[in-house]
C-alpha positions in Angstrom: -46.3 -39.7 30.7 -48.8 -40.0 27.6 -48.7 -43.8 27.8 -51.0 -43.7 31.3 -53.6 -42.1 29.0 -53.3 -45.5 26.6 -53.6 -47.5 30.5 -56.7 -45.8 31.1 -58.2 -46.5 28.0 -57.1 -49.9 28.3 -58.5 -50.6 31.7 -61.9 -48.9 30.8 -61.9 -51.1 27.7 -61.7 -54.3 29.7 -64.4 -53.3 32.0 -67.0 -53.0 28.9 -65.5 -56.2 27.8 -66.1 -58.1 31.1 -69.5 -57.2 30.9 -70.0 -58.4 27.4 -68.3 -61.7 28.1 -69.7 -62.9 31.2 -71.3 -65.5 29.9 -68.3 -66.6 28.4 -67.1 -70.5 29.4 -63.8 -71.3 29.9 -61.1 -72.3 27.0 -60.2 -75.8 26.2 -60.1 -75.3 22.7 -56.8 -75.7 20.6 -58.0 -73.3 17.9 -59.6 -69.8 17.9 -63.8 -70.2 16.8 -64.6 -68.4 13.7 -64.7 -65.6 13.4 -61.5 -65.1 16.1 -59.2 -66.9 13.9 -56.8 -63.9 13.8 -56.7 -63.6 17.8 -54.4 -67.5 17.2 -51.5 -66.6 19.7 -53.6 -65.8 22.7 -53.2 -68.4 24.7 -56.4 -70.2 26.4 -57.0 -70.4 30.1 -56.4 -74.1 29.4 -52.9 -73.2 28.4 -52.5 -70.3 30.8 -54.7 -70.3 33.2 -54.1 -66.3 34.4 -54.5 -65.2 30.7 -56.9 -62.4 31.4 -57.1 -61.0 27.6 -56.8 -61.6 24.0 -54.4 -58.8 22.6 -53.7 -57.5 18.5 -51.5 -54.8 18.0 -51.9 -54.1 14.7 -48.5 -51.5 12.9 -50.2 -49.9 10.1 -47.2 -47.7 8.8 -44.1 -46.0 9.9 -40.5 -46.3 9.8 -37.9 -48.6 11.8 -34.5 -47.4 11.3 -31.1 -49.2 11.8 -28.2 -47.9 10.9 -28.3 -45.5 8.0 -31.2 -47.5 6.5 -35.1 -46.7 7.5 -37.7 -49.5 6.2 -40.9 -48.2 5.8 -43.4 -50.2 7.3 -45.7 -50.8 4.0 -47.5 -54.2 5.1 -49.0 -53.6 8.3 -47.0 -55.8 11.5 -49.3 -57.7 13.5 -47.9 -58.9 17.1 -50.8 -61.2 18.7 -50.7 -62.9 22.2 -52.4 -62.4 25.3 -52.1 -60.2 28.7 -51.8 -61.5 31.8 -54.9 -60.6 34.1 -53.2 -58.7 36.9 -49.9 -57.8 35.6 -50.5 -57.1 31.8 -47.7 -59.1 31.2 -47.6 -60.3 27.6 -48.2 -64.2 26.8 -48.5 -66.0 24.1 -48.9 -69.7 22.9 -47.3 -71.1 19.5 -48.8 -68.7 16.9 -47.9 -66.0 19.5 -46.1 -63.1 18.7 -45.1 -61.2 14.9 -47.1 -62.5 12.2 -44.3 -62.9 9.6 -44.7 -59.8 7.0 -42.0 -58.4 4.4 -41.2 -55.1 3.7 -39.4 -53.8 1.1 -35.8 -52.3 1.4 -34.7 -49.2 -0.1 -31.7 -49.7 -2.3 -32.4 -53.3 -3.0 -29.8 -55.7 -3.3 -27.6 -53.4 -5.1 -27.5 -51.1 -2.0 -26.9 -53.7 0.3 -23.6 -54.7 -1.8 -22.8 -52.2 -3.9 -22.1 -54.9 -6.3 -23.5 -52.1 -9.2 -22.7 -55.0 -11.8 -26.1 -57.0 -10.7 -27.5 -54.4 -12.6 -26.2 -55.8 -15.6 -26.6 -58.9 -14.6 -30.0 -58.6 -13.9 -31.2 -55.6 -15.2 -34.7 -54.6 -13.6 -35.3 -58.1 -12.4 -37.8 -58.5 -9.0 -34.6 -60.6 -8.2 -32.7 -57.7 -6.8 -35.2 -56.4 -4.3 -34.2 -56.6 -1.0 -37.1 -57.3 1.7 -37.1 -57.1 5.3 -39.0 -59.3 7.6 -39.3 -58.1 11.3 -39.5 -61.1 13.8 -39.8 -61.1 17.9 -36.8 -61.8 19.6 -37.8 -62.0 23.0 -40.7 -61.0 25.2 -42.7 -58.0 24.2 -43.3 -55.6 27.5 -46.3 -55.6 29.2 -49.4 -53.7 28.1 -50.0 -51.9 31.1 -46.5 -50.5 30.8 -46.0 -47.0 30.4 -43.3 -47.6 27.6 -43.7 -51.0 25.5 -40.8 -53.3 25.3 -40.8 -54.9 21.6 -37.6 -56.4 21.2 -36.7 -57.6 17.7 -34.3 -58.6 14.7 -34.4 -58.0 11.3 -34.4 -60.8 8.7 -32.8 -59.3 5.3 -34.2 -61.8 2.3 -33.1 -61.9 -1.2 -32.3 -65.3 -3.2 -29.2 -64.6 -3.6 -28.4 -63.7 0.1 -28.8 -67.0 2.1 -31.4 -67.9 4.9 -29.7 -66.1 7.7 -28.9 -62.5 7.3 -30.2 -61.0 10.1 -29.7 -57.6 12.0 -30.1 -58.5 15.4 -30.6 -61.8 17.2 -32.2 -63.6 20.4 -29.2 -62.7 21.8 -28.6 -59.6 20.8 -32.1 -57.9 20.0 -32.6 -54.6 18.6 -34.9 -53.5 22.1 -37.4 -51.1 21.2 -39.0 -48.9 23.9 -41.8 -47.3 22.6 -43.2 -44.3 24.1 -46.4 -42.3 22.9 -46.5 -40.1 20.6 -49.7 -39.6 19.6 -52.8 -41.2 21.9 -55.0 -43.9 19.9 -58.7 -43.2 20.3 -60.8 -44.6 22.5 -61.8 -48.2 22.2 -65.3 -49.1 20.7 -66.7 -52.2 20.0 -65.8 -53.7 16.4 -68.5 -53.9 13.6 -69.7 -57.6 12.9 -67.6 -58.3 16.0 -68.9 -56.6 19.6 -67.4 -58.7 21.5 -63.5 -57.3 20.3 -62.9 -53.9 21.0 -61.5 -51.7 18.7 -59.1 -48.3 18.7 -61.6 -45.9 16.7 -58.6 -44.1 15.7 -54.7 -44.9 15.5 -52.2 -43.7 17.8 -48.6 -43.4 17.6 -45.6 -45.2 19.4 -42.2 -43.8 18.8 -38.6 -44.1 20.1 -35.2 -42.7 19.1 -32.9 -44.1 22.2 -31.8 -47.6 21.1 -28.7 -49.2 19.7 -28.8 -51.4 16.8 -26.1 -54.5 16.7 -24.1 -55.6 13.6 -25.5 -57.6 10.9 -24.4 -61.5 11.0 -25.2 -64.7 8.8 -25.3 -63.0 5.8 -23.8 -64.6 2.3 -23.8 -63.6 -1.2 -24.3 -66.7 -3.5 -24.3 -65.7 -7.0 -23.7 -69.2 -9.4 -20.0 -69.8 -8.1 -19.9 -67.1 -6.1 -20.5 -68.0 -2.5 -18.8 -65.3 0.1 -19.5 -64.1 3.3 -20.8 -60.4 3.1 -21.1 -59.6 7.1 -18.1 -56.8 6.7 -19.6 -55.8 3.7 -22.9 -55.0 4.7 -22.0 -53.2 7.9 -20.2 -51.1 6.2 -23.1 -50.1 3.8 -25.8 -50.1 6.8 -23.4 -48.0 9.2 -23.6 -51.0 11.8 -23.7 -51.1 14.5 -25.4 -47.9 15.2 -25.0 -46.9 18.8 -27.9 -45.5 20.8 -30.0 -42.2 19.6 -28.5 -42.5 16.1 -31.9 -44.1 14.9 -35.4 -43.7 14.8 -38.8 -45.7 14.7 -41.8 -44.5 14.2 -45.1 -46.8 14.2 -48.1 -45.6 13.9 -50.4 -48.3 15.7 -54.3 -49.5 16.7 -55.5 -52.1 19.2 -57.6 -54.7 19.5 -59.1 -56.4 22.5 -60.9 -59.5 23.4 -61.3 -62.3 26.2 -60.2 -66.0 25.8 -63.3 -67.4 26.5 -64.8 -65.4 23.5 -61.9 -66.6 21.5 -62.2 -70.0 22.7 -65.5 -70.6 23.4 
């Protein structure tokens, strides 16, 4: 499969970053050194002791789709942790995992409801966009895999929609297995930086084989209105959407470092 090509890379990546790093001492730090700071989630050997790399994927546009909804990934996703040193096994410390980021909803509030009124209501007010935040909601696959597990939920925000509307959960994750679909280049060291290693070019990780679950803590409050909107919005989303109904595409670079550059 395509993904032993993004191994390879991988693996000849960490040899040139053993070399540059051998001086390297070993973590005790809390905090990344500057200028690391947005390698915070990779654990240090203090905290993991088998922590073998500092890891950044970085989404830089695409599409997740759940039910008959796609979000297009606008604000790149950041996922930051660490890889184990013999298994590639992701591991991460508190600032591990998705770096919260919103993206915007087609449709907007109005689409999620089709309460058309709010338009009237409202008129063009930034109070009826809808925005999506993606957020881990488990353990990310290994890095060595040859498909990478990401499983997540989405968190649908408007002010007028609660705290806890959420497609997905812990539970019940919307499990991404992304394959490749188009090879990233090869790594290089990063400008300013030669220490982290760098895709030179992005690549592309794709899959159209999951299931998405129904949507759950979601409630419209609107002055007295206060209802719940669960039924509501699975009807207008088409959830839950069994598996191969949907499609994400994320296109995707790398970045690699050790833990004792990060944590010096």
């Amino acid at each position: 499969m395509k993904l032993r090509h993004r191994r390879t890379f991988i693996a000849v990546a960490l040899v040139a970053l053993a070399s540059m790093a051998a001086l390297a001492s070993a973590a005790m730090a809390a905090k990344p050194a500057p200028p690391y700071e947005d390698f915070a989630g990779c654990p240090s050997e203090a905290e993991q002791p088998f922590v073998g790399e500092c890891v950044k994927f970085n989404f830089l546009g695409g599409h997740i789709g759940f039910g008959n909804r796609e979000i297009p990934v606008t604000n790149p996703i950041i996922l930051r942790g660490g890889a184990e040193q013999e298994t590639g096994a992701f591991l991460a410390n508190g600032e591990g995992g998705i770096v919260p980021t919103q993206q915007t909803v087609p449709g907007g509030l109005v689409g999620l409801t089709g309460y058309k009124w709010l338009d009237e209501a409202l008129g063009k007010s930034e109070l009826l966009k809808l925005y999506a935040t993606v957020e881990l909601a488990g353990t990310p696959g290994g890095i060595n895999d040859l498909e990478f597990k990401l499983p997540v939920k989405i968190h649908l925000e408007n002010p007028f929609l609660g705290n806890s509307c959420y497609v997905g959960s812990n539970a019940n994750p919307i499990t991404l297995n992304l394959f490749t679909q188009k090879e990233q280049g090869a790594f290089e060291a990063e400008a300013g930086r030669p220490q982290v290693l760098v895709t030179s070019s992005p690549g592309t990780l794709a899959d159209s084989a999951y299931s998405v679950p129904a949507a759950s803590g979601c409630q419209f409050n609107f002055g007295p209105i206060h209802t719940p909107i669960d039924e509501l919005v699975n009807s207008r989303y088409a959830l839950p959407s069994a598996a191969g109904k949907d499609s994400t595409v994320l296109d995707y670079s790398m970045q690699l470092t050790f833990p004792g550059v990060v944590y010096p």
